[in-house]
C-alpha positions as CSV (number, residue, x, y, z in Angstrom):
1,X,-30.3,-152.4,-51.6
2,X,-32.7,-149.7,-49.8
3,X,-34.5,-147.0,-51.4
4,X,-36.2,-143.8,-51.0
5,X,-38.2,-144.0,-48.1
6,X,-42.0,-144.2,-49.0
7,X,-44.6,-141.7,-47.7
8,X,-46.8,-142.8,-44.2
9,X,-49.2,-145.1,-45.6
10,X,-48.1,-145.8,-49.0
11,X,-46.7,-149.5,-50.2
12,X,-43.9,-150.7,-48.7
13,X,-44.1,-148.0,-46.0
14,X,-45.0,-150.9,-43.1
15,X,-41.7,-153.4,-43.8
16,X,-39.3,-153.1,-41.6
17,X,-37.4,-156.5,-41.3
18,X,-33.7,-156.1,-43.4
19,X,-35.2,-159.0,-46.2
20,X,-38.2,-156.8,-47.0
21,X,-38.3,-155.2,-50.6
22,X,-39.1,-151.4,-49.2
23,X,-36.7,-152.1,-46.6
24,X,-35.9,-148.5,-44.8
25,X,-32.5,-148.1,-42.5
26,X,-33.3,-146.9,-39.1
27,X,-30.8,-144.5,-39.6
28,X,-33.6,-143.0,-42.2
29,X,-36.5,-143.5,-40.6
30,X,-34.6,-141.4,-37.6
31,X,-33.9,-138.6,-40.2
32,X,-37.6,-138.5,-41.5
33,X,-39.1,-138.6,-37.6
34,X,-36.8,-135.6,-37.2
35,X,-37.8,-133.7,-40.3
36,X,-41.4,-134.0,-39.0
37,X,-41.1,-133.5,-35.5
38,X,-38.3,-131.0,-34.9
39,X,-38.3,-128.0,-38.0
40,X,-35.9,-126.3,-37.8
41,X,-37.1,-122.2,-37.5
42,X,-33.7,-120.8,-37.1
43,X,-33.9,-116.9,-39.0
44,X,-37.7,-116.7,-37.8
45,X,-39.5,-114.6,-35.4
46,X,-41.0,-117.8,-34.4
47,X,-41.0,-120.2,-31.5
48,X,-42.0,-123.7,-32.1
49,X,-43.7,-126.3,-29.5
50,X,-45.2,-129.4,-30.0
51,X,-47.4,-131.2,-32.5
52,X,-51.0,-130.7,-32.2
53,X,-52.1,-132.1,-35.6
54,X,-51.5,-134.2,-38.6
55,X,-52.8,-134.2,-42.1
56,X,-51.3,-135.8,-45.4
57,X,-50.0,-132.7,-46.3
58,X,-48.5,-131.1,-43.6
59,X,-47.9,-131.1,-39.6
60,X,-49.6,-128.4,-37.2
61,X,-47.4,-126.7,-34.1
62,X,-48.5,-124.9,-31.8
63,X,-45.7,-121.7,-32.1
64,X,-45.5,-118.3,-30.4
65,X,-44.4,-115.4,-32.1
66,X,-41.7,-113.1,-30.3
67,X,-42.3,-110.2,-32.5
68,X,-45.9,-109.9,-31.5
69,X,-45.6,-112.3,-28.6
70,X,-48.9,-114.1,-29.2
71,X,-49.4,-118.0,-29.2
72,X,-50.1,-119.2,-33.1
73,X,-50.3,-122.5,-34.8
74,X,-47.6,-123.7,-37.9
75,X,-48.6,-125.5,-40.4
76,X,-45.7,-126.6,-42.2
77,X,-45.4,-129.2,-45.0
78,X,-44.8,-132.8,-43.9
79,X,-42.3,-133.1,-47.4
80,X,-39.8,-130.7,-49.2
81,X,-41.6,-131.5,-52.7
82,X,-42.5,-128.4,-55.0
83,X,-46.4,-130.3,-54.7
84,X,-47.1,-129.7,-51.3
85,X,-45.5,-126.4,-51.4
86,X,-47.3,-124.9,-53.9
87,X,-50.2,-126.7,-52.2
88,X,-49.7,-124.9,-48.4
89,X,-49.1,-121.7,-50.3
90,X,-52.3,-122.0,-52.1
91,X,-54.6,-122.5,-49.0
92,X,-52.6,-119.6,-47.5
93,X,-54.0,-117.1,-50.4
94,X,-57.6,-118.8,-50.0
95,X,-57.7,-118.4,-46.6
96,X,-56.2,-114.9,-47.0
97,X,-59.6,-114.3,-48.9
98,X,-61.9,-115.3,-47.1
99,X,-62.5,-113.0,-43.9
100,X,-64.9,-114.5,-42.1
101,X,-65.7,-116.0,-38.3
102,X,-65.6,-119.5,-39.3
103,X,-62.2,-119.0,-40.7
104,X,-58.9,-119.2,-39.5
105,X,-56.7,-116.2,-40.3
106,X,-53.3,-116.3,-42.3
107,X,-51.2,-114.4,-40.3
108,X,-47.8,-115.4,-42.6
109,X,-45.8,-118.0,-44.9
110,X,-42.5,-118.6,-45.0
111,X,-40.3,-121.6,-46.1
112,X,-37.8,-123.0,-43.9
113,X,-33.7,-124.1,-44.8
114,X,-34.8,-127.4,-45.3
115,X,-37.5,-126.5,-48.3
116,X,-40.4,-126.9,-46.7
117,X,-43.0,-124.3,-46.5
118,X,-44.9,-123.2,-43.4
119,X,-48.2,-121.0,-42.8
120,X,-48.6,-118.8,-39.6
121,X,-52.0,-118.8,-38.6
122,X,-54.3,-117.7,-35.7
123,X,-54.2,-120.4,-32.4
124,X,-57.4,-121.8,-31.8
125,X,-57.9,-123.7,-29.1
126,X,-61.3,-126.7,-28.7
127,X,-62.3,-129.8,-30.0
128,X,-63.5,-131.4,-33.1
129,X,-67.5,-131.3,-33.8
130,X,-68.4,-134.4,-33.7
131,X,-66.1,-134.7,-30.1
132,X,-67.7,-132.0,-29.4
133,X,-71.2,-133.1,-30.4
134,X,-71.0,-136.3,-28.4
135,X,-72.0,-134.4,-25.5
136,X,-74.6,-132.2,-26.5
137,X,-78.6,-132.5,-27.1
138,X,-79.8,-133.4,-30.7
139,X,-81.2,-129.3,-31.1
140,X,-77.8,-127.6,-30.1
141,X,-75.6,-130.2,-32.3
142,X,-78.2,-128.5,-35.4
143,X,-77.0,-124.9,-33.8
144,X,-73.4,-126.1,-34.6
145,X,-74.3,-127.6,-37.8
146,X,-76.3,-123.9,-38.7
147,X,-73.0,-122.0,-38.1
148,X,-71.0,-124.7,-40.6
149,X,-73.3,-123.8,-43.1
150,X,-73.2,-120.2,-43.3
151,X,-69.4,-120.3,-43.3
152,X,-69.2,-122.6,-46.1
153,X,-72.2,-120.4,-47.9
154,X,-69.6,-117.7,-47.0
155,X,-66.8,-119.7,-49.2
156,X,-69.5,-120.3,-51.9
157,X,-70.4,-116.5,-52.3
158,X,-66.7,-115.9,-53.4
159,X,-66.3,-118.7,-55.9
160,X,-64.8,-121.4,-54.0
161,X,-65.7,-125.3,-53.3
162,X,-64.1,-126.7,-50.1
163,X,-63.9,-130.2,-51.1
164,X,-63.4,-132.1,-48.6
165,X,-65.3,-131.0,-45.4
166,X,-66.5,-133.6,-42.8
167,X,-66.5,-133.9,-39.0
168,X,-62.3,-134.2,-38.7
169,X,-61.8,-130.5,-40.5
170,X,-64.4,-128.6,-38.3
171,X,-63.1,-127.1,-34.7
172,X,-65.6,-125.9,-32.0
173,X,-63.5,-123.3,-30.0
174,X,-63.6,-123.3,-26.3
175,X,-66.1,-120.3,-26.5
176,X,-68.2,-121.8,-28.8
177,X,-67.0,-120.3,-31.7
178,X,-67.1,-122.7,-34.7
179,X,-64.2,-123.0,-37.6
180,X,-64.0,-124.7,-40.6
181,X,-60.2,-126.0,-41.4
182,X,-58.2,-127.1,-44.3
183,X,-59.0,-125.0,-47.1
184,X,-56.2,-126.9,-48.9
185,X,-58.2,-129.1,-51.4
186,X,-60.3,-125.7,-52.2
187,X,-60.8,-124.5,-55.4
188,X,-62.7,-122.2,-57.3
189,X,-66.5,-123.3,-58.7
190,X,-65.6,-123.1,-62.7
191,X,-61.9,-124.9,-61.9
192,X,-63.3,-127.5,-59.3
193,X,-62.7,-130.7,-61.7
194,X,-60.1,-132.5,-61.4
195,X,-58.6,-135.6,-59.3
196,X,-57.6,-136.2,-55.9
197,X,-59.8,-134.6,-53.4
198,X,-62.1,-135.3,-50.5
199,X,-62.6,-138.2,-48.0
200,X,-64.7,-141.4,-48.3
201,X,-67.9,-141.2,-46.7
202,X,-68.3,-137.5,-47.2
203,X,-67.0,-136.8,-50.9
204,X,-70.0,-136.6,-53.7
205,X,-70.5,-139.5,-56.0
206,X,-69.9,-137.7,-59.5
207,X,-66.8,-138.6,-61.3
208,X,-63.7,-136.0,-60.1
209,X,-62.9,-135.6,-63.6
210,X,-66.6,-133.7,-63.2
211,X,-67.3,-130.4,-62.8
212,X,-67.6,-129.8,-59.3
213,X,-69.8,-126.9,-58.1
214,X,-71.2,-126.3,-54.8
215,X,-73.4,-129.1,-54.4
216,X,-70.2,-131.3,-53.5
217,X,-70.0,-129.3,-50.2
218,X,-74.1,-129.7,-49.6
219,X,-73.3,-133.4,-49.9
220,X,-70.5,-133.2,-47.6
221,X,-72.5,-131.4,-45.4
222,X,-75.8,-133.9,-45.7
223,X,-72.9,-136.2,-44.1
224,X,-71.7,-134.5,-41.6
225,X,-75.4,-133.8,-40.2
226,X,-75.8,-137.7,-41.1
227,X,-73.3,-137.8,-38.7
228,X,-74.5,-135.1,-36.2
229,X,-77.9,-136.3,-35.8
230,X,-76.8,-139.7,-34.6
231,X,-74.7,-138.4,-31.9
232,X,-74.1,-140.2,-28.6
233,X,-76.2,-143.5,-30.3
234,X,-79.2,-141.1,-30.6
235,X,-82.5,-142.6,-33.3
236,X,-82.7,-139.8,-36.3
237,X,-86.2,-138.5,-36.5
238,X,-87.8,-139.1,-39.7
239,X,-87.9,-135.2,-40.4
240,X,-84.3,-135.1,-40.2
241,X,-83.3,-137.9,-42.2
242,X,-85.0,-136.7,-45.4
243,X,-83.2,-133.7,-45.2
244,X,-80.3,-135.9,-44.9
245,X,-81.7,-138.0,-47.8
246,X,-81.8,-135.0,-50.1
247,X,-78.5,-133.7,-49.0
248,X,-76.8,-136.8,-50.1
249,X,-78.8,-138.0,-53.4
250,X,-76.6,-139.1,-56.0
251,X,-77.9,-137.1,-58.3
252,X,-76.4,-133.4,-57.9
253,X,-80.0,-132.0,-59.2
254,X,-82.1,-133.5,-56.6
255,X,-79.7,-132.2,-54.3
256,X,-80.3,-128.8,-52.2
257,X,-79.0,-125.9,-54.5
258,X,-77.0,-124.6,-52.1
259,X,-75.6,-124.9,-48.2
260,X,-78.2,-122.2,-47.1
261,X,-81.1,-124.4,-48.0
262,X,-80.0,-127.2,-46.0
263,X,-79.9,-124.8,-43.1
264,X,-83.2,-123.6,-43.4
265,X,-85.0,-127.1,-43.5
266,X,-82.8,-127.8,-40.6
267,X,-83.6,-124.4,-38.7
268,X,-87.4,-125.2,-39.8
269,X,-87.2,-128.9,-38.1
270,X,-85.6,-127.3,-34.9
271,X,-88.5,-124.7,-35.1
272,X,-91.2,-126.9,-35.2
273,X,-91.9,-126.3,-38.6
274,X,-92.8,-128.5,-41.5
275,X,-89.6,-129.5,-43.2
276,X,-89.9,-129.2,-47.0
277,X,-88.0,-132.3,-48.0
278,X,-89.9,-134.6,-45.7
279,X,-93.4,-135.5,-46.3
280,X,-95.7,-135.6,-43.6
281,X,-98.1,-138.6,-42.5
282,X,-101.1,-137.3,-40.9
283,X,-99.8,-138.7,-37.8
284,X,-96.8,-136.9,-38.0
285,X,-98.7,-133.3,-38.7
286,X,-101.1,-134.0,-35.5
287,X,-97.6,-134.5,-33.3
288,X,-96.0,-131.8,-34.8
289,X,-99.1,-129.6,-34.2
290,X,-99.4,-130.6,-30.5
291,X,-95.3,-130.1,-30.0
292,X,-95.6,-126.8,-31.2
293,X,-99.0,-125.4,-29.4
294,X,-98.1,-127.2,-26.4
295,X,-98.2,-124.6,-24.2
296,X,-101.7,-123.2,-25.6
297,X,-102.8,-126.3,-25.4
298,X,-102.4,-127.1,-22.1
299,X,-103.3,-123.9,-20.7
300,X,-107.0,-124.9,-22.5
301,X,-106.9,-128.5,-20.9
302,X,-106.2,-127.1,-17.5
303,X,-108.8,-124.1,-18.0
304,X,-111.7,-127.5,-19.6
305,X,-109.8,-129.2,-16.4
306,X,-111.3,-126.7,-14.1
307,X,-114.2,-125.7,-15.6
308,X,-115.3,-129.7,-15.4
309,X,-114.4,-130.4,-11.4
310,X,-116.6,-126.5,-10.6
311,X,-119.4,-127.7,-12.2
312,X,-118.6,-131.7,-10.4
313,X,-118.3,-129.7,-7.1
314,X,-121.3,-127.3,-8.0
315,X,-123.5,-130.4,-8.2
């Protein structure tokens, strides 16, 4: 006897000889591969292309619209259930609410005959950060991890936690522009409890059943420049790890307050100034010092330089 096929990735999902349990008919698997691969936009202004993303909720297309006749990108829910519709339709009103550079624009929603619901959105076309980061110098990966910050402080100014930023939900547009995606876990400060959200590695410690408030994103975001400053097999200095350090604490209160502190230790380290959550061996001040007076500095050494070989020559 078969059953309803499972979701990608949940038990049972992998059998596929006849004698397994969660045996699936091909004649299924065919149905569910088209349900994912080919919607059906009949009745809609829109024009859709091929796949050029996957989540757990939904499937991205890239799509043109004939009545403006501009490329877009779809999202449209990977299953018909009332969940993940509500769910799409919800990170179609945040998004609608946050105006911002590092944010995608709703252009439209919709549902399609077969029940699932779709978001229209602006067509943006780059790379992931940390693809992106892999080929750039320690100080302009920290630019890129700046511009993250103030678009999540952005988010944060308007009452809502992201939840589940890392590396995989941030774009770096062909012109350098940088975006923060998938707004679809967000929620807002005083309602951000609750289970299911985030990814491993990047989601806060505190229990979900927790009030979350923003210092789940200044985790997330300790992670990611974790993750940034070790680009291309590169050693973390010391400076920068504290800051990671004190991004990622366990404890929420030892944490930076909000997503604009972490930037400005960060801008300070890329500055050449003392970073506040790192503490200095004298060592460490002196080297500092000579990085950031270099120039001074060597203009007196050439000028002693000179002076000395004159009075050498004078002799």
């Amino acid at each position: 006897m078969t059953r309803p096929a499972a979701r990608p990735g949940e038990d049972g999902a992998h059998h596929t000889g006849p004698e397994a349990p969660g045996f699936v008919p091909d004649s299924a698997i065919d149905r569910l591969r088209a349900l994912e691969d080919r919607p059906d936009f009949s009745g809609t202004r829109y024009d859709v292309f091929e796949a050029v993303g996957r989540g757990g909720m939904g499937i991205v297309f890239r799509g043109r619209d004939r009545a403006l006749d501009r490329d877009v990108a779809i999202k449209v829910t990977t299953w018909a259930t009332a969940a993940d519709a509500d769910r799409l339709r919800a990170e179609a009103r945040t998004l609608a609410r946050l105006e911002h550079p590092g944010i995608v624009p709703v252009h439209d929603v919709g549902q399609l005959p077969d029940g699932r619901v779709f978001t229209v959105m602006a067509l943006v076309r780059g790379e992931r950060l940390d693809v992106r980061a892999a080929a750039l110098p320690l100080f302009d990966r920290l630019r890129l991890f700046d511009r993250v910050c103030d678009t999540v402080s952005f988010a944060h100014a308007r009452g809502l936690v992201h939840r589940d930023l890392k590396p995989a939900n941030i774009m770096v547009g062909e012109h350098g522009q940088v975006l923060v995606l998938d707004w679809g876990l967000a929620r807002a400060e005083r309602d951000a409890g609750g289970a299911g959200g985030g990814t491993e590695g990047y989601m806060a410690p505190e229990p979900q059943t927790a009030a979350f408030d923003v210092r789940a994103d200044v985790f997330a975001l300790g992670a990611i420049l974790r993750d940034l400053a070790a680009a291309a097999g590169t050693s973390v200095p010391r400076p920068l790890a504290s800051v990671v350090g004190r991004a990622t604490d366990p404890d929420p209160a030892q944490r930076y307050a909000t997503p604009a502190a972490i930037a400005a230790d960060v801008r300070r380290f890329v500055d050449g100034a003392a970073v506040a959550a790192h503490r200095e061996t004298p060592l460490e001040w002196t080297a500092r010092q000579a990085r950031l007076y270099r120039t001074p500095i060597a203009l007196v050494l050439a000028y002693l330089t000179m002076r000395a070989l004159l009075l050498l020559w004078g002799r």
